[in-house]
N, C-alpha and C positions, 0 to 999 in steps of 0.2 A: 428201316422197317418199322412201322406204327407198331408199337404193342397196345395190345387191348386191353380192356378195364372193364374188371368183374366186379359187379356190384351186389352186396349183402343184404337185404332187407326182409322186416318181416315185422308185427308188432311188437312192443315193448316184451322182454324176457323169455324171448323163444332160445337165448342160446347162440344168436348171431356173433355178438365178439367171441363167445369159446369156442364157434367153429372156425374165426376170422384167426386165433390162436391156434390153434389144432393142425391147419391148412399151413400157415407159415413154420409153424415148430417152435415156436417163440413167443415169450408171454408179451405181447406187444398191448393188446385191448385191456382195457381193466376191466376186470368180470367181477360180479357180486348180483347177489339174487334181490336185489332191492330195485323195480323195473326202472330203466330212465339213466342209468348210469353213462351211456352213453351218450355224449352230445355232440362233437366235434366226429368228422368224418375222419377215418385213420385208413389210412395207405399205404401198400407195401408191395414190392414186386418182388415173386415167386415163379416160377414153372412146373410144368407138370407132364412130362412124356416127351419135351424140348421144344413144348411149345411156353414162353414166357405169357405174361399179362399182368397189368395191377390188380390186386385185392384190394376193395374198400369196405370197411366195415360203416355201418351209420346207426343211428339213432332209431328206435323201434317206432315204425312205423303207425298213425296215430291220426287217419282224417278229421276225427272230432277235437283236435287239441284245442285248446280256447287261449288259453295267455297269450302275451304276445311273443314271449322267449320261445314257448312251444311252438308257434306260428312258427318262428323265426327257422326252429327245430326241423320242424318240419316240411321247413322249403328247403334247405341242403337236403333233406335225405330226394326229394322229389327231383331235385340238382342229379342227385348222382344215378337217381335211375335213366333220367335222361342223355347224362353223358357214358353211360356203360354200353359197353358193346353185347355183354350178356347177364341176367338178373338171377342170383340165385333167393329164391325167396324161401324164407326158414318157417314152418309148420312148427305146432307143441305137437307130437303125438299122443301125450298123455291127456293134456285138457280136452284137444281136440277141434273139429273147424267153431271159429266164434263169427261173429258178426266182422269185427274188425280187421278179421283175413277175408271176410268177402269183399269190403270196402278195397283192402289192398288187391285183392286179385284185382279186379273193377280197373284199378287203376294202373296195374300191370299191361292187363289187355291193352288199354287203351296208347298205352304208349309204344305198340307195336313190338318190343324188345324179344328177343327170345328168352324164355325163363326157364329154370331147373327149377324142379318144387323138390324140397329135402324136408322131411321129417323127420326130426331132432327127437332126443331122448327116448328113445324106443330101447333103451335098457331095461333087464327085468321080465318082466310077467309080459308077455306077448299080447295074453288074451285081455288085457286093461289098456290095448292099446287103442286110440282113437282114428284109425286108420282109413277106413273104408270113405267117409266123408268127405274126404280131401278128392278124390278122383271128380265130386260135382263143382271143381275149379273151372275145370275143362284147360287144366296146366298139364298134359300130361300125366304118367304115371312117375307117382311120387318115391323121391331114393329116401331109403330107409336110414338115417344115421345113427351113430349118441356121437355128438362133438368132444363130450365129456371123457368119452371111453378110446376114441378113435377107429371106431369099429362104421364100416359104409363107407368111411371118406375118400377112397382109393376109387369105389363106383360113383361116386359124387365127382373126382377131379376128373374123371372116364367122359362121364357127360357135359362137365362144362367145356370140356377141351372140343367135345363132336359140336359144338351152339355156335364157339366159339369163331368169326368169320376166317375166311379164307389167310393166310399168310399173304399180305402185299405189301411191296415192297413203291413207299410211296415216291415217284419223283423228286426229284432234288435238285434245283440251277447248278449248272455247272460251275463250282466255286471253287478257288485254290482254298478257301479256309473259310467252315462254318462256324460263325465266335456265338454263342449264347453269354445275352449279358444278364448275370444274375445277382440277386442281393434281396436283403431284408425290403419291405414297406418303404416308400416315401428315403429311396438314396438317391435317386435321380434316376433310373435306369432309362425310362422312355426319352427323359431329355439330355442325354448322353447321346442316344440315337438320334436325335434331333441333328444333336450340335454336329455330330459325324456326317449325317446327312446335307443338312445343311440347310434343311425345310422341315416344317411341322410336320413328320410322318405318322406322329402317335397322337394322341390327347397327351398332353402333360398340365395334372393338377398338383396343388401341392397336400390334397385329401389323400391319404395312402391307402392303395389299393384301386389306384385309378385304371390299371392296367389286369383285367381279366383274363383275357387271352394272349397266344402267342403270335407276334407279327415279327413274319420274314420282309425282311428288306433286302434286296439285291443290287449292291453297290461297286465300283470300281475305284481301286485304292493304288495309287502308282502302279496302273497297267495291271491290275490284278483282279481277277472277281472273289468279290469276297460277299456270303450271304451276312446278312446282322439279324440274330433272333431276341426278338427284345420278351421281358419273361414277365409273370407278376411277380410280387414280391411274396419272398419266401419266411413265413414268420414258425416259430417253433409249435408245435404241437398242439400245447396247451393254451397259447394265444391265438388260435384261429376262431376267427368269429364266426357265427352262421351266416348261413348266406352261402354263394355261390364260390368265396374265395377258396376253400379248401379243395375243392378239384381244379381250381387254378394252382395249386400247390402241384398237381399231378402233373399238369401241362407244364408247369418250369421244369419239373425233376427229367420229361421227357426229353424238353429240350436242351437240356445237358446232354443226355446220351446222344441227342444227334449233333452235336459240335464236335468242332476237332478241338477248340478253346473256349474257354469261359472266361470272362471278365467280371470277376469278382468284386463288387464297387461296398467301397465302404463308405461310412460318414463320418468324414475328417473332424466335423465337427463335435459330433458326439464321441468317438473313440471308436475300437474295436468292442465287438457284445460277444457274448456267447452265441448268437447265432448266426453273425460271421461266421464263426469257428465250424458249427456247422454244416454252414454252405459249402465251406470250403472242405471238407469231410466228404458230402455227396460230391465236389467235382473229383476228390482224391479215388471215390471210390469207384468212377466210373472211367479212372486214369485219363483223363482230359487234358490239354496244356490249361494254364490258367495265369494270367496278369491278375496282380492286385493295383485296383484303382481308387486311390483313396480320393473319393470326390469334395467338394463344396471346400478348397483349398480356399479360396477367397475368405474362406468366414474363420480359419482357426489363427486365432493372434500369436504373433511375436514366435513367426512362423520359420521351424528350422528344419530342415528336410533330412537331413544325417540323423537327429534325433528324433522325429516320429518314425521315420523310416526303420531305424534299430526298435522303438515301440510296437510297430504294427509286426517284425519279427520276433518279437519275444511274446506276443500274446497267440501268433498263428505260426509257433515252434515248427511243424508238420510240412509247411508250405514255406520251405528256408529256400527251396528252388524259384521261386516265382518271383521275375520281376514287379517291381513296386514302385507305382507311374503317380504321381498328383499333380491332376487335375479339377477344373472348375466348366461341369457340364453346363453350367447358365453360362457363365461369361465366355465359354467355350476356349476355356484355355486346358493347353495340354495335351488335345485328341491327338495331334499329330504324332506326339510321342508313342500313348496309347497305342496307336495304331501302328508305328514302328513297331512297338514291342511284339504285339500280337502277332504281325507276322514274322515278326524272327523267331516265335516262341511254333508256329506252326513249321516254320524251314526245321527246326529242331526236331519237330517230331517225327519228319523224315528222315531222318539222316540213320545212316549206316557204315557201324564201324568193319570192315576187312575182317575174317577170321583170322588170318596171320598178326595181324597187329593186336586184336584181341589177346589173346593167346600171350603173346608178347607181356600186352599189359598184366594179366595175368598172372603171369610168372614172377613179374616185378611185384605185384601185390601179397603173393603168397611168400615170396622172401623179405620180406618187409615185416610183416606179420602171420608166419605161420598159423593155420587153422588149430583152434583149441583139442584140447581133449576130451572126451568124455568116460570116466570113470579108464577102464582100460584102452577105451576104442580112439581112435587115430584119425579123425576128418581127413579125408584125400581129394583132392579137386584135381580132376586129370586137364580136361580141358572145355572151354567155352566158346559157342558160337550166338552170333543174334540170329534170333529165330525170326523177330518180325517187327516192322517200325507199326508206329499207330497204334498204341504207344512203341517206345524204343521195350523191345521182351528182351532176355537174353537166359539160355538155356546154359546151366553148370554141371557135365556130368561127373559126377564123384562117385564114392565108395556108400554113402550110405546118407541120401536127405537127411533121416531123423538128426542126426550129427551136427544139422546145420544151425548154431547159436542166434538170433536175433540181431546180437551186437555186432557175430561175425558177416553177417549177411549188411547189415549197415554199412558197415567199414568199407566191405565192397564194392557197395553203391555209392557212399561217399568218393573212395578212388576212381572209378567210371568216369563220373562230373568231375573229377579234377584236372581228368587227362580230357574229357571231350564233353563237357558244359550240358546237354539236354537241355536248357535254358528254359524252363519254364514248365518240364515235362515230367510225372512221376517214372519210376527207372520200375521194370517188372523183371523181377530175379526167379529162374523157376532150378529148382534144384532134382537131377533127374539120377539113380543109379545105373551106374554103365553097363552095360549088358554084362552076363554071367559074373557079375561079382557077386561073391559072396558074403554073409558076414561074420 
């Protein structure tokens, strides 16, 4: 299912990132009353009545900017009005309509989008409100907020969810395993796809950021359909340039969630970054299987595979399940592996263990290491069934969740993978109390 992407705009210091904060619950935007703070477009997916969508906040919106960084500024924020499915556009209530919100309505209309008009900071004195002006938008009548207060936001998340298009549920090739290949800028990702392919399916330049958008490839891998979603490159936060790549961030992060696997591609030659670590964080958090591909092997000298390999697990600790493939997407060495792995890592994520054999293991794991204590109380784990592959879940029900340790819940999951491997899949432990117990 496509999730949709809600887009923030309005001029400089209407309050847009503190209601992009407000809405998430989380200090995610950096707010400060000094207008312009915002420059890099900021993304976050939320729901609201169980419909999901992205939130983007952007930079205050400014048709007369003159610099060229402000240009620059200002064609992302123009970016994300066009790629949002619905525009919430943020009013001052207290200054009141200016020139530079007719400009942006102007340009609202014109892009066809449906828009919420919300006017911000209507805390206080009613009657110093600037209110009545905003209705000759012809946007609608306008939801009353304070972002500041949280007071409105609840009728504001009411109408974006009514803008917001129909629920659909987009087609998908019929594939035994959809792999999203993801990674940092300039690691090979489109000529990985190549090399798999085995023709020039993408552009491959060595300018990072050559890849925009998302492209499905539909390939057959020893008798297998298998989709390949090649992604842009995913760069941290505060390195995203202007320009249109930051809702390219949106479309990788999407296409993660629609994979059964990710291929994680690193640069052998450069090392593992902190924003590998990352990526691999968003595949963790959307329980994906996931290879790591440490690409451009050709290029790292006096080359020993046991010890980068032990490197690339002690810097991506988290990800100790994932097989770890190198390869050289130009000289197209390695895909076949690659591609072994990936789909051993999707057979993985099907797989289902027996309740009686569970159970079993279980048992053996609880007398091995007894469940801790807490203060007087007694961890009890009666028994366990999988609830659901895609990811592998598995439901424990005992005496009391709260009870359940971190370390103790590890332990667990490290036992699981030792009797029956997940190969490449994060393990979901859900901790349930058994009916009428008490505590």
């Amino acid at each position: 299912m496509t999730v949709p992407v809600v887009a923030i705009v309005g001029r400089p210091n209407v309050g847009k990132s503190t209601l992009f904060n407000r809405i998430l619950r989380q200090r995610l935007a950096i707010v400060h009353g000094e207008p312009g703070t915002t420059r890099d477009r900021l993304y976050a997916r939320t729901e609201w009545r169980g419909r999901p969508f992205y939130l983007v906040d952007t930079a205050g919106l400014d048709p007369g900017a003159g610099s060229e960084l402000e240009a620059a500024i200002q064609t992302q924020v123009r970016r994300a009005i066009e790629e949002a499915n619905v525009v919430v556009f943020v009013g001052d209530a207290r200054t009141g309509l200016t020139a530079a919100d007719w400009e942006a309505a102007d340009l609202l209309r014109a892009s066809g989008k449906p828009v919420v008009l919300a006017l911000n900071k209507t805390e206080g004195r009613p009657d110093r409100l600037e209110v009545t002006d905003f209705y000759r938008l012809g946007l609608g009548e306008p939801v009353l907020i304070s972002a500041l207060h949280g007071t409105g936001i609840d009728t504001l998340l009411d109408r974006i969810v009514e803008a917001l298009p129909a629920a659909e549920v987009v087609p998908e090739p019929e594939a035994f395993a959809r792999v999203a290949i993801v990674g940092r800028p300039n690691v090979g990702k489109s000529m990985l796809l190549n090399a798999i392919v085995g023709y020039e399916r993408t552009a491959v330049s060595e300018v990072p950021g050559t890849t925009r958008d998302v492209v499905d490839t539909l390939i057959e891998y020893k008798g297998r359909p298998v989709l390949l979603i090649d992604t842009a490159g995913i760069r941290r936060r505060g390195r995203v340039q202007p320009g249109v790549e930051r809702f390219s961030v949106v479309r990788a992060v999407q296409a993660i969630e629609r994979s059964d696997v990710a291929i994680l591609m690193v640069d052998g030659a450069e090392g593992v970054t902190a924003q590998d670590a990352h990526i691999g964080g968003l595949i963790v958090d959307a329980y994906k299987g996931v290879v790591i591909a440490v690409n451009k092997w050709d290029l790292v000298p006096n080359k020993d595979v046991r010890t980068y390999e032990a490197y690339v697990r002690s810097e991506l600790k988290f990800l100790d399940y994932a097989p770890v493939v190198f390869i050289s997407a130009k000289l197209r060495w390695g895909t076949g592996e690659l591609m072994d792995q990936v789909i051993l890592v999707r057979m993985e994520r099907q797989k289902r263990i027996p309740t009686a054999e569970l159970n079993a293991l279980l048992e053996d794991i609880l007398f091995r290491h007894p469940p801790p204590r807490r203060g007087r109380r007694q961890l009890k784990i009666y028994y366990a069934t999988q609830a659901e592959t895609d990811p592998p879940t598995f439901v424990f029900f005992c005496n009391d969740p709260d009870l359940v340790h971190f370390s103790y819940q590890r332990y667990i999951e490290n036992q699981i993978r030792r009797a029956y491997a997940f190969v490449g899949n994060p393990i979901r432990l859900l901790f349930r109390a058994r009916a009428r117990e008490t505590r």
